[in-house]
C-alpha positions in Angstrom: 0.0 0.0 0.0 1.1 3.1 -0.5 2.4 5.0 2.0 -0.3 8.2 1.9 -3.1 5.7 1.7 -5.3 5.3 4.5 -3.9 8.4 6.0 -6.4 10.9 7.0 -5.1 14.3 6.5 -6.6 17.7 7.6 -5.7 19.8 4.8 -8.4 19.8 1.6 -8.2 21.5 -1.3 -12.2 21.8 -3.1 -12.7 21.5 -6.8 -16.1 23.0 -8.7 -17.7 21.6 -11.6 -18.2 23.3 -15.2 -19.4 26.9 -15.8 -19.2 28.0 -11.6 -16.2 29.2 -9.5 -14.5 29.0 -6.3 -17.6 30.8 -4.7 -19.7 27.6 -5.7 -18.3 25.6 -3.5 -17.7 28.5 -0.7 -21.3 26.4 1.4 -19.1 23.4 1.0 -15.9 24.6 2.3 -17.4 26.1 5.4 -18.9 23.3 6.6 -15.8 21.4 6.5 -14.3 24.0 8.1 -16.8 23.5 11.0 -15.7 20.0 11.3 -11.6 21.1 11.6 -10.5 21.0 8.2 -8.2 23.6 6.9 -9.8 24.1 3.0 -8.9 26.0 0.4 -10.9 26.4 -3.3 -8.9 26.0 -6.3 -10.4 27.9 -9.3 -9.9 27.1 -12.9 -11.1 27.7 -16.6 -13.5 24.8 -16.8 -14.6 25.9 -20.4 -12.0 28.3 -22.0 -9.2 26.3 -20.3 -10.4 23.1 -19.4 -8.5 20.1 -18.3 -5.8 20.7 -20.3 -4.8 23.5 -18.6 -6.4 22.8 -15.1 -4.7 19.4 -14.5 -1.3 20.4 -14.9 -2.1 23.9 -12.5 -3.5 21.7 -10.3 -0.6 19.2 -10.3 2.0 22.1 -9.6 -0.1 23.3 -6.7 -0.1 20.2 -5.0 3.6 19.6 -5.2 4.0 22.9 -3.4 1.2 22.3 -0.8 2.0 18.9 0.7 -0.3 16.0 2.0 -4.0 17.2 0.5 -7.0 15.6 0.4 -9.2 16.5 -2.5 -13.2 17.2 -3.1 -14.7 18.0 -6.5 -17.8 18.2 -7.5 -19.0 17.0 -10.8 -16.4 17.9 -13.6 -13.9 18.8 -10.6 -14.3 15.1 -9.3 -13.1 14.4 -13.1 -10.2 16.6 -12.8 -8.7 15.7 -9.8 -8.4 11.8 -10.6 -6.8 13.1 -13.5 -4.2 14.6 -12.0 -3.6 11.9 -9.8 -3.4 9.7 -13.1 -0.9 11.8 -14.8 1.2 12.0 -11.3 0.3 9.1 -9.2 3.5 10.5 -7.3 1.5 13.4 -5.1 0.9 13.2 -1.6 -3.1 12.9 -1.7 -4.3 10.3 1.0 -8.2 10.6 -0.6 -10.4 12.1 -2.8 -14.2 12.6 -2.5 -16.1 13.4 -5.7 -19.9 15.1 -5.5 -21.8 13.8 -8.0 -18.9 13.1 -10.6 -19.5 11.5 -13.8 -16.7 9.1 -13.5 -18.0 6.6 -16.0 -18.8 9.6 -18.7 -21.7 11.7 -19.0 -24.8 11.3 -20.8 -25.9 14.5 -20.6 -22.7 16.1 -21.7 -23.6 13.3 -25.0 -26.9 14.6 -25.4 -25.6 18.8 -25.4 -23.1 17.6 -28.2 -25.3 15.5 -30.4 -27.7 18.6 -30.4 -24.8 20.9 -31.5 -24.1 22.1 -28.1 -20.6 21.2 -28.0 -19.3 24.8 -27.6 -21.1 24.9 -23.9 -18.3 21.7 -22.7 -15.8 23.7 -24.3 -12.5 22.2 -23.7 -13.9 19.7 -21.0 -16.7 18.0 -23.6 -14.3 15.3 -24.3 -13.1 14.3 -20.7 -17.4 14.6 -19.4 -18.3 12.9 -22.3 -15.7 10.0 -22.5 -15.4 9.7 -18.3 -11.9 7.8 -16.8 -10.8 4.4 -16.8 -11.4 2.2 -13.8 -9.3 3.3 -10.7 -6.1 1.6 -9.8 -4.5 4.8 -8.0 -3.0 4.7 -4.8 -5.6 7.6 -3.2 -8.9 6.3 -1.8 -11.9 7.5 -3.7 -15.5 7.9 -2.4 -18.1 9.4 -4.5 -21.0 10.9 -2.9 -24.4 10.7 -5.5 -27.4 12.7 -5.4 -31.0 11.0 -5.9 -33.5 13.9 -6.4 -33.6 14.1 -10.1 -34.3 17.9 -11.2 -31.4 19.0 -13.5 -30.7 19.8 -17.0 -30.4 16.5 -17.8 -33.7 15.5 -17.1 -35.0 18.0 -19.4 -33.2 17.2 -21.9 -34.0 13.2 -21.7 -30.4 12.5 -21.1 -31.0 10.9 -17.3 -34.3 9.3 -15.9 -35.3 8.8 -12.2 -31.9 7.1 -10.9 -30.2 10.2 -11.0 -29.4 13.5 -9.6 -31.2 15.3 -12.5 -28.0 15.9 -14.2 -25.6 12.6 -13.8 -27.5 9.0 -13.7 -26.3 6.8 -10.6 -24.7 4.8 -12.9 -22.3 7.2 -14.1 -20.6 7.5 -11.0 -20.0 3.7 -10.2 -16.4 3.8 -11.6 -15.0 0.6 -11.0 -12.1 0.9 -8.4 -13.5 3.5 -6.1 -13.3 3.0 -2.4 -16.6 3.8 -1.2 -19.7 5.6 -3.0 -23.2 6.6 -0.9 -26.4 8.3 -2.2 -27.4 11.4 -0.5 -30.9 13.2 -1.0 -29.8 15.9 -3.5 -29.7 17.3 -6.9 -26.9 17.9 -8.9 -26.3 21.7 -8.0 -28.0 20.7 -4.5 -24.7 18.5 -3.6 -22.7 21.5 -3.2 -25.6 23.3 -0.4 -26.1 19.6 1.3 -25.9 19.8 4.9 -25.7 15.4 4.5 -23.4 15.6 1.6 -21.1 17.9 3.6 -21.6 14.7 6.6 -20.6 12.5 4.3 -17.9 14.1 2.6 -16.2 14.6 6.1 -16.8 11.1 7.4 -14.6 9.7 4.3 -11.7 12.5 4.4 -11.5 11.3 8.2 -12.3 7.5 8.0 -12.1 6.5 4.6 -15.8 5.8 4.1 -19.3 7.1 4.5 -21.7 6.9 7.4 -24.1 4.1 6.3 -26.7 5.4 8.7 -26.8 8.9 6.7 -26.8 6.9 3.4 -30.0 7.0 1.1 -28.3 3.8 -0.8 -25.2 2.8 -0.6 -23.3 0.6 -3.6 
């Protein structure tokens, strides 16, 4: 095992998802910060820029910033395993993605089949296309939401099993430590008193409270 695994770590660094910034996830890092985490936001181009630019930013800040926990939600769930996979070398005990879509995204599909491909911008290809199955040395949870109002919804992209935006399935990436359902929609994750719970329980223990759990996998 390697030697950061298992290690819980009070230092986290949040990641938000496409078309938001740090502020999105300023709900989130508060909360944390409640339960005696030292957090920081890290901002990046998620359209203009995408991961392109933002993994290798994010690679170089982490080098600098030593042991680190990460927690993205949606596309920055995406971006941090990523970076982990181009340097399996940095000293990130766990990472907890909100309502990633690990295993691709078929709402990101659906916006580029109907010509909407300049909306993904540079990050179509890595929300469309998802990651391979997880062999890194960090433990991963993913927390899902359940109430299905989003985007993808509307557009036909997701049904019920979803958060309205990313279908359960899309975030059962083989390989992940943990994964729980939490009563919340896509953008909801972010405001979620129980998603904040359960993002907290796995930075310190390495998995979620099953009590808290809506489903767990």
């Amino acid at each position: 095992m390697d030697s950061y695994a298992g290690r819980m770590n009070s230092r986290v660094l949040l990641l938000h998802g496409i078309w938001n910034a740090r502020a999105w996830v300023g709900p989130l890092a508060w909360r944390l910060r409640a339960q005696g985490f030292v957090v920081e936001t890290f901002g990046y181009a998620s359209v203009f820029g995408g991961p392109g630019v933002a993994v290798p930013q994010l690679i170089a800040r982490l080098r600098e910033g030593g042991v680190t926990s990460l927690v993205g939600h949606s596309l920055g769930g995406l971006v941090a395993l990523e970076a982990l996979r181009q340097a399996p070398e940095l000293a990130v005990p766990r990472v907890v993605c909100l309502g990633s879509p690990l295993c691709g995204s078929g709402t990101a599909r659906t916006l580029a089949g109907h010509g909407w491909s300049a909306a993904l911008g540079r990050s179509g290809g890595l929300l469309q296309h998802g990651l391979p199955a997880w062999q890194g040395a960090a433990e991963v949870g993913l927390v899902a939401g359940a109430i299905p109002h989003g985007l993808g919804c509307l557009m036909g992209a997701v049904g019920a099993a979803s958060d309205g935006t990313v279908a359960l399935d899309e975030t059962r990436l083989p390989g992940l430590h943990d994964h729980c359902v939490v009563a919340a929609s896509h953008s909801g994750l972010v405001l979620s008193p129980l998603a904040a719970r359960q993002t907290a329980a796995f930075l310190r223990d390495g998995r979620f409270e099953r009590a808290s759990a809506t489903r767990a996998a």
